[in-house]
C-alpha positions in Angstrom: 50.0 -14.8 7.9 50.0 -14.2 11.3 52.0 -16.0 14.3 54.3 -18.8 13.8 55.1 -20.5 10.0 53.7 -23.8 10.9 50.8 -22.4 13.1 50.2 -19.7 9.8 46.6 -18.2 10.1 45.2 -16.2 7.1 43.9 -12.7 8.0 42.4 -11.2 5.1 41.2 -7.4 4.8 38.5 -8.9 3.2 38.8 -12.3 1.5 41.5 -15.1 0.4 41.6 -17.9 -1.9 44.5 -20.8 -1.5 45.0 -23.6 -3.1 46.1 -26.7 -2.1 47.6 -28.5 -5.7 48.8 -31.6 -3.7 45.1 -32.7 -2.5 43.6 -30.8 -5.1 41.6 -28.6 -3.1 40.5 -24.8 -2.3 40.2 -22.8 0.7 38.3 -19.6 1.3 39.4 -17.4 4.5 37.0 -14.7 5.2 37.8 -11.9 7.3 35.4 -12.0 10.7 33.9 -8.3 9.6 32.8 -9.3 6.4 31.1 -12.0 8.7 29.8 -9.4 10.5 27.8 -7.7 8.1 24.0 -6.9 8.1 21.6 -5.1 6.0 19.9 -4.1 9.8 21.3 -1.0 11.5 21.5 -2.7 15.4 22.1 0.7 16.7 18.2 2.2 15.8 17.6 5.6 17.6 13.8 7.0 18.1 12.8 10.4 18.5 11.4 11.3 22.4 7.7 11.6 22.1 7.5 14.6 24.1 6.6 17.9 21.5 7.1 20.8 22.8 6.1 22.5 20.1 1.9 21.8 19.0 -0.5 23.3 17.1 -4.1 22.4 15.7 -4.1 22.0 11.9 -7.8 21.9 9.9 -8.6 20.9 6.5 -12.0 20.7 4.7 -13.8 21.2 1.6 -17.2 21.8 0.9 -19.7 20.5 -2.0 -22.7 22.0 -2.8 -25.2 21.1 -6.1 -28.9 22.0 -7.2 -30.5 20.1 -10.4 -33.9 21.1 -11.9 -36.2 19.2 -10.0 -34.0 17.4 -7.2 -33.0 18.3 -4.1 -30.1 20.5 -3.2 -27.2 18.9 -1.6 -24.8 20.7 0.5 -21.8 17.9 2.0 -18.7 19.0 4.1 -15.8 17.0 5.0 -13.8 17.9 7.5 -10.2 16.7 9.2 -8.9 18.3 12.4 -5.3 17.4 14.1 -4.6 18.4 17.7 -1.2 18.2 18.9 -0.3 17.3 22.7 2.8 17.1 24.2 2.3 13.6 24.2 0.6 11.8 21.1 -2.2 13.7 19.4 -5.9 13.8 18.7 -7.4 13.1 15.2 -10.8 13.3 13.8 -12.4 13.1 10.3 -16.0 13.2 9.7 -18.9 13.8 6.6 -21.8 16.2 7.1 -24.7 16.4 4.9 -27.8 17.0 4.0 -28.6 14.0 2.2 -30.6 10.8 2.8 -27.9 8.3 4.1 -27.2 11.2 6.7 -23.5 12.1 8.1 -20.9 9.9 9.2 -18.2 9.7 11.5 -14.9 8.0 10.0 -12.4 8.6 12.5 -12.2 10.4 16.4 -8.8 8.8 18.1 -5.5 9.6 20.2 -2.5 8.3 19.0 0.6 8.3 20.3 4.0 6.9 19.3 6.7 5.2 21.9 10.3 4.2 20.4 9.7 1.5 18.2 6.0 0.8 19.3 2.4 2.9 18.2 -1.2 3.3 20.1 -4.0 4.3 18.6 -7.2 4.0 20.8 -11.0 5.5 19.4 -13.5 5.3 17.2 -12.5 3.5 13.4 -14.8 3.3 10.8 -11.6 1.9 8.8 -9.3 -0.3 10.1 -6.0 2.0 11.4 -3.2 1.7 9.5 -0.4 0.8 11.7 2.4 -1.0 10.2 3.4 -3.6 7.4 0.3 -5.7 8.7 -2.5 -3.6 7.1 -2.4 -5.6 4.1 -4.0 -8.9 6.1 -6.4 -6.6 7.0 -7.6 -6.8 3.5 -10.9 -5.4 2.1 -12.9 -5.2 5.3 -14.7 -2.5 6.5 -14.7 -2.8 10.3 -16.3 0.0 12.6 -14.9 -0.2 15.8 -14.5 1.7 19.0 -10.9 -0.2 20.0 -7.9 0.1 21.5 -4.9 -0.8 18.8 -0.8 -1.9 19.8 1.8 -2.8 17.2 5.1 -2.0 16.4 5.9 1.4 14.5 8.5 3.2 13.4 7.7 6.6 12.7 9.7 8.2 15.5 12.9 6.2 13.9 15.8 9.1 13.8 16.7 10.2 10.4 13.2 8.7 8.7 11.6 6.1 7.1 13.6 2.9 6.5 16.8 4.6 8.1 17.0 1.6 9.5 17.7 -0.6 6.9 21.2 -0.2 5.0 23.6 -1.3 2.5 26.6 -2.6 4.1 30.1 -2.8 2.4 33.6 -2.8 3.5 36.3 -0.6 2.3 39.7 -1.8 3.2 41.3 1.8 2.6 39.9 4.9 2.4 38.4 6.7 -0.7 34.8 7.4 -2.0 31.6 5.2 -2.6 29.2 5.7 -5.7 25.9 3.9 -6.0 24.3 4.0 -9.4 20.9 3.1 -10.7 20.2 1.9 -14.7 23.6 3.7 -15.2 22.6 7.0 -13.0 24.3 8.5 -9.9 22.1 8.6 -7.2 24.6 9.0 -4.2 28.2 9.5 -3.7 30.3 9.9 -0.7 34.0 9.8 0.8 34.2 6.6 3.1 37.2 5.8 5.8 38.5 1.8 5.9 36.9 -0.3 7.1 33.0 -1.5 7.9 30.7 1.3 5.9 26.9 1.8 5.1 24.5 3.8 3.4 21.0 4.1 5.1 18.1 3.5 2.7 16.5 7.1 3.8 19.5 8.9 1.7 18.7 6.8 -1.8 15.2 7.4 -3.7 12.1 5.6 -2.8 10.9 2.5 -5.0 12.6 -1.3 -5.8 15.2 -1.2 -8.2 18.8 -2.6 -8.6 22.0 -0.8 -7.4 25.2 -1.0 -8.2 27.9 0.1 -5.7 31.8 1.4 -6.2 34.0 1.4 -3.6 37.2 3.8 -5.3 40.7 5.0 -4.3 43.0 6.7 -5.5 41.0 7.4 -8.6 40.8 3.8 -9.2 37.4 1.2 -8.6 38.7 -1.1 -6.8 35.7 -3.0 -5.6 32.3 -3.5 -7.1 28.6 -4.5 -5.8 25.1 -5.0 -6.7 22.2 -5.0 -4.6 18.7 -4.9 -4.6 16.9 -1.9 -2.9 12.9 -2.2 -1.2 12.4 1.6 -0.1 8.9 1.9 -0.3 6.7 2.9 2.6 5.5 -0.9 2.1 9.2 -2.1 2.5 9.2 -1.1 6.4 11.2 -4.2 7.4 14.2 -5.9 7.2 14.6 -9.8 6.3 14.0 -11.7 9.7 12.1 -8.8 11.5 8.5 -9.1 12.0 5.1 -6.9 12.8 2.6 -6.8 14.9 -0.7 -5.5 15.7 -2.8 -6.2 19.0 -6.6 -5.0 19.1 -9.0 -4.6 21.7 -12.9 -3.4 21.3 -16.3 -3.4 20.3 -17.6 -3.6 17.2 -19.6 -0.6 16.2 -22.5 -0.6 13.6 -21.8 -2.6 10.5 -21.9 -0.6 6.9 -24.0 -3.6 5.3 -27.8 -4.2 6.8 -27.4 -7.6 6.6 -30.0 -8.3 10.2 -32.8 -8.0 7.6 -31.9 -11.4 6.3 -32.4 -12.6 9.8 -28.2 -13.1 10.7 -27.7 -12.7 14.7 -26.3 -9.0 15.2 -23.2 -8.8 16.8 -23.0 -5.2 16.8 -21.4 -3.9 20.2 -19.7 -7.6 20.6 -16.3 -7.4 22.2 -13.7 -8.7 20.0 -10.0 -8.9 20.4 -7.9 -9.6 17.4 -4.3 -10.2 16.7 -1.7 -9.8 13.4 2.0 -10.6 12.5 3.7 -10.2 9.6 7.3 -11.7 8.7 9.8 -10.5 6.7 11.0 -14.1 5.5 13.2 -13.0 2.0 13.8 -9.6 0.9 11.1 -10.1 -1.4 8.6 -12.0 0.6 6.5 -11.4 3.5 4.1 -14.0 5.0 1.5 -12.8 7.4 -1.4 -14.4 10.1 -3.6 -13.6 12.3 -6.8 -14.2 14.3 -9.8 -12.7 15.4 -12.1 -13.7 18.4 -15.6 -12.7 19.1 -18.7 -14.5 20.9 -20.1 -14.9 18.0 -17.8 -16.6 15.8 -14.0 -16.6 15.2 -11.8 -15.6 11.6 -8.5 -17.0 11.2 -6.4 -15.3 8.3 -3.0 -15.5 6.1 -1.3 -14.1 3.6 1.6 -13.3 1.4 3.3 -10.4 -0.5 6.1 -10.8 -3.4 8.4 -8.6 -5.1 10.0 -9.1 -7.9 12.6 -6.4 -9.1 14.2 -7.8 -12.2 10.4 -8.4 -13.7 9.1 -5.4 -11.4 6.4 -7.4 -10.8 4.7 -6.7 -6.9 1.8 -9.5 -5.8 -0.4 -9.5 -2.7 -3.0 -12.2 -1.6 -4.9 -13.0 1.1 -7.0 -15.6 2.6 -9.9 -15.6 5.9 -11.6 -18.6 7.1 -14.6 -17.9 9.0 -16.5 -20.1 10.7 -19.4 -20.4 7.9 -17.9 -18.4 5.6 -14.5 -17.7 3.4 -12.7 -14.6 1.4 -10.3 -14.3 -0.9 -8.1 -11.4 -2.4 -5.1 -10.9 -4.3 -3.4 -8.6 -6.7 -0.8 -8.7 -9.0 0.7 -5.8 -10.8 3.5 -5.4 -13.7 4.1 -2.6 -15.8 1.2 -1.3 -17.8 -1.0 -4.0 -16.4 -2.8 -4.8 -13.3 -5.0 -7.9 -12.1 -7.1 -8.1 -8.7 -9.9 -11.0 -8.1 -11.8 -11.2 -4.6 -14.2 -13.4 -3.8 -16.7 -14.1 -0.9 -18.5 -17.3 -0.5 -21.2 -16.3 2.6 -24.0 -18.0 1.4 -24.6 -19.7 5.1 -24.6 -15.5 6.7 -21.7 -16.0 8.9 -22.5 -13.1 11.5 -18.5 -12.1 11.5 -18.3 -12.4 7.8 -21.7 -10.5 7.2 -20.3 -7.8 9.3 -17.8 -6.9 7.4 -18.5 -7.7 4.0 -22.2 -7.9 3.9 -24.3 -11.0 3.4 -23.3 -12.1 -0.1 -21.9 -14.2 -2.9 -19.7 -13.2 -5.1 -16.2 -13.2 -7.4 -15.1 -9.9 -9.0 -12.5 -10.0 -11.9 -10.6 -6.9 -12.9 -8.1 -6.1 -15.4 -6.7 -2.6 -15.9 -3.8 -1.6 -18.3 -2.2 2.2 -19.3 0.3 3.2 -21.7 1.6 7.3 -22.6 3.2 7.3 -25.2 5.3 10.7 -26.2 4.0 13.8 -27.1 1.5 13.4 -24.5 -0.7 10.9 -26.0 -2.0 8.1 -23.6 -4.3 5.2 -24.1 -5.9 2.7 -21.6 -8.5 -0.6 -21.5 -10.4 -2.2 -18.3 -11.8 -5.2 -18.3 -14.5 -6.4 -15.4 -16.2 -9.7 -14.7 -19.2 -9.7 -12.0 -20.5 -12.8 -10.7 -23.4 -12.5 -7.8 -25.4 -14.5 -5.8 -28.6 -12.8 -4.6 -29.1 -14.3 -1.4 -32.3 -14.7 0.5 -34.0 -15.6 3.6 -34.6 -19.0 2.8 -31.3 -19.9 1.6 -32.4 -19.6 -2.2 -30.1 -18.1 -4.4 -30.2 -16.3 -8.2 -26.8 -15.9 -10.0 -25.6 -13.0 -12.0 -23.0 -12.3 -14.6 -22.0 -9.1 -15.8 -19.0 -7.9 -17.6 -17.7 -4.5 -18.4 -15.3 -2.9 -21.0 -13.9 0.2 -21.6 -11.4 1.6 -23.7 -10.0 4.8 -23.9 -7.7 7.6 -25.7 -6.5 11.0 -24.9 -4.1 13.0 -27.0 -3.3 16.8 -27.1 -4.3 19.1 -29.9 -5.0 22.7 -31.4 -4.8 25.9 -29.0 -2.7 23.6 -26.2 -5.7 21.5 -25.6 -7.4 17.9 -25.2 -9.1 15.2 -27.0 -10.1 12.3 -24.6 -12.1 9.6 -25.9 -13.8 6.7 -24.0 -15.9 3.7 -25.3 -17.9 1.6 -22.6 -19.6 -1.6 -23.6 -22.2 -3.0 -20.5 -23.2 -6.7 -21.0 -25.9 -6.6 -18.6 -28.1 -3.3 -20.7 -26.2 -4.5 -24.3 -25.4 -1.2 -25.2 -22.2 0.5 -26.0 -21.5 4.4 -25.2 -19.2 6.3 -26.9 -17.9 9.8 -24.6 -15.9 12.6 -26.5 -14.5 15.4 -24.3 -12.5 18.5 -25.6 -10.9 20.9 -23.1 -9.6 24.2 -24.3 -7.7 26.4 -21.6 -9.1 30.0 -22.4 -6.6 31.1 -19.2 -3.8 29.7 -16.4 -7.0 29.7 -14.4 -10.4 29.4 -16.7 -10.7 26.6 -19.6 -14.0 25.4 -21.2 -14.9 21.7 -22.0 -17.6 20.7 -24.5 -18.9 17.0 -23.9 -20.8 14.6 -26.6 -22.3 11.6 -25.3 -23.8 9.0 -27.0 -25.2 5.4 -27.2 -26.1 2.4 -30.0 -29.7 4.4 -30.7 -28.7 8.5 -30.7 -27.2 11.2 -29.0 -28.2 11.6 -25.5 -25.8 14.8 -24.3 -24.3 17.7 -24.8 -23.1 19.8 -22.4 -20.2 22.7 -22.0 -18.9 24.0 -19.1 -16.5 26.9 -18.3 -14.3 26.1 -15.1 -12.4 28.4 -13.2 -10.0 27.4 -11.0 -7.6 29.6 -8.0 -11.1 31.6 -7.5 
């Protein structure tokens, strides 16, 4: 206690439990920094954006192919970094020689500022800027734009040094944080208020458990949940945002044949936030504006360690149209469905997903087992609308299987196997590939192909890699 007997105040190091026998009740006195605690660093330092140090870095690779009686093709992609003092230059582009011609995916600047990132250029893609992207969904957006959101990629000490696990130590000793029974860090700690940023643990979601020792003995023990994946960039109650301004800049889908207004060139200004509301939820919303029509969307992610389950969907409302996405992922299994109703041709909608109809199913699951043996199935379901001028429609169903199995063998090497089954041709295909390393650099593979009639290949090939 502290002050006078009858004014008696409980100041715990940590925590006190007292109880009252006469009016049968209990009382719990909390020490004010155990109050005080937060899995948010308060004190975040960024890096200055000044380099004084740049350089240009370059990266391509070329492919070139000639089959009896087809045209050679010759393609070369290409990626170029340019650094300035401040920010730097970025471009990525295809050149080649065949029909659908070259393309430009990305020339930009960006620059990062504390806690906030600009990108401004030419986007074939959407830019990935923060926890946001996900709204962004599916799309494919060319844009010449100007993009503002929060970042934080000059953050001091790395990726989610921000976000920590707070304990208190009321004297001083040593900390241990284990994971499904393993060490993973380990430190000597003083009393008092302590943390451990998330940037010194491994990446992933998993459960921790925490031991505070002295004097040889544990005398205080925690469990927490960890999110350190480059998803996992913010902290419960922090948010995300992205502001974009530009023009839209030739659509991937030629969907002015069907006689849709072209809004290619349009100004458009768009806007996204995303919310950390749980440690394992995130909800997310946003808008875009255009002359030519508006899309309004939202969205959700979940985590779920103890099932290590991870979920993702996401809605848009266009004016005369609608899509739909989400994911859901376990271990050994994974489930997506997206859908787009656009039989109206919304202009905004038609821009970035084309003028169509359609749900798409998909199932994928993988399991290795030991010695090297693995084995996996995917399942698809197709339904399609083909859309018209006058607003006439034909459905389609397809679905798709494949199974397949891949185990090592004789002479170090490998048996894969694959069947496919097509509904919409009825016939099944059965691959078999064996590859036999000859060298560390040269191994030869003999493929068999065949369908429900006969065999319709065989083919070996002698690679040679580190030429």
């Amino acid at each position: 206690c502290l002050g006078k007997l009858d004014e008696c105040e409980l100041y715990p190091e940590t925590f006190e439990i007292v109880h009252n026998y006469n009016d049968q009740e209990v009382y719990l006195f909390v020490s004010p920094q155990v109050l005080s605690y937060s899995n948010l660093d308060e004190e975040q330092v960024y890096h200055s954006s000044l380099s004084q140090h740049n350089g240009l870095i370059n990266s391509f690779d070329m492919y070139v192919s000639e089959y009896q009686d087809q045209d050679s093709i010759v393609s070369l992609n290409n990626k170029t970094t340019l650094g300035l003092p401040y920010g730097y230059l970025k471009t990525d582009f295809n050149a080649n020689n065949s029909d659908n011609g070259s393309e430009l995916y990305e020339a930009a600047y960006h620059l990062d500022i504390d806690s906030y990132s600009l990108k401004a250029g030419h986007f074939e893609f959407e830019p990935e800027v923060n926890s946001t992207d996900f709204l962004n969904n599916t799309a494919r957006v060319a844009q010449n734009s100007l993009t503002v959101g929060t970042s934080k990629k000059l953050l001091v000490g790395g990726h989610n040094n921000d976000k920590v696990l707070s304990f208190y130590v009321p004297t001083s000793g040593g900390v241990q944080v284990f994971r499904d029974g393993r060490l993973i860090y380990q430190d000597n700690v003083p009393e008092g208020q302590n943390s451990i940023p998330y940037s010194k643990l491994p990446s992933g979601r998993y459960e921790v458990v925490l031991e505070v020792t002295s004097g040889g003995q544990v005398i205080n023990t925690q469990t927490y949940q960890v999110y350190n994946t480059k998803s996992d960039s913010l902290t419960q109650g922090e948010v995300d945002f992205v502001a974009t301004a530009g023009m839209f800049s030739g659509s991937h889908y030629d969907y002015t044949e069907h006689g849709i207004q072209n809004i290619e060139d349009d100004v458009y200004g768009k806007a996204l936030a995303n919310y950390q509301l749980t440690r394992s939820l995130q909800v997310g919303l946003g808008g875009l504006v255009t002359d030519s029509g508006t899309m309004y969307t939202v969205g959700g992610a979940y985590n779920l360690i103890d099932w290590d389950l991870s979920t993702e969907a996401v809605y848009s409302q266009f004016e005369d149209a609608s899509h739909f996405n989400a994911n859901i992922g376990i271990p050994y299994l994974s489930l997506s469905y997206e859908s787009l109703d656009n039989e109206l041709g919304d202009p905004v909608a038609s821009y970035m997903y084309g003028y169509a109809d359609y749900s798409r199913l998909s199932l994928n699951s993988s399991y290795s087992f030991r010695g090297g043996q693995s084995m996996y199935a995917v399942y698809s379901l197709n339904n399609d609308k083909q859309l018209d001028n006058l607003s006439n429609s034909d459905e389609q169903e397809q679905q798709f299987i494949s199974v397949g199995y891949s185990t090592p063998t004789v002479l170090d090497s490998r048996v894969n196997i694959n069947v496919d089954y097509s509904e919409e041709t009825d016939d099944i295909s059965v691959n078999l590939l064996w590859s036999v390393p000859l060298s560390d650099t040269v191994e030869t593979i003999v493929g068999l192909t065949s369908d429900s009639d006969d065999i319709n290949q065989f083919k070996t090939t002698v690679r040679r890699n580190q030429l």
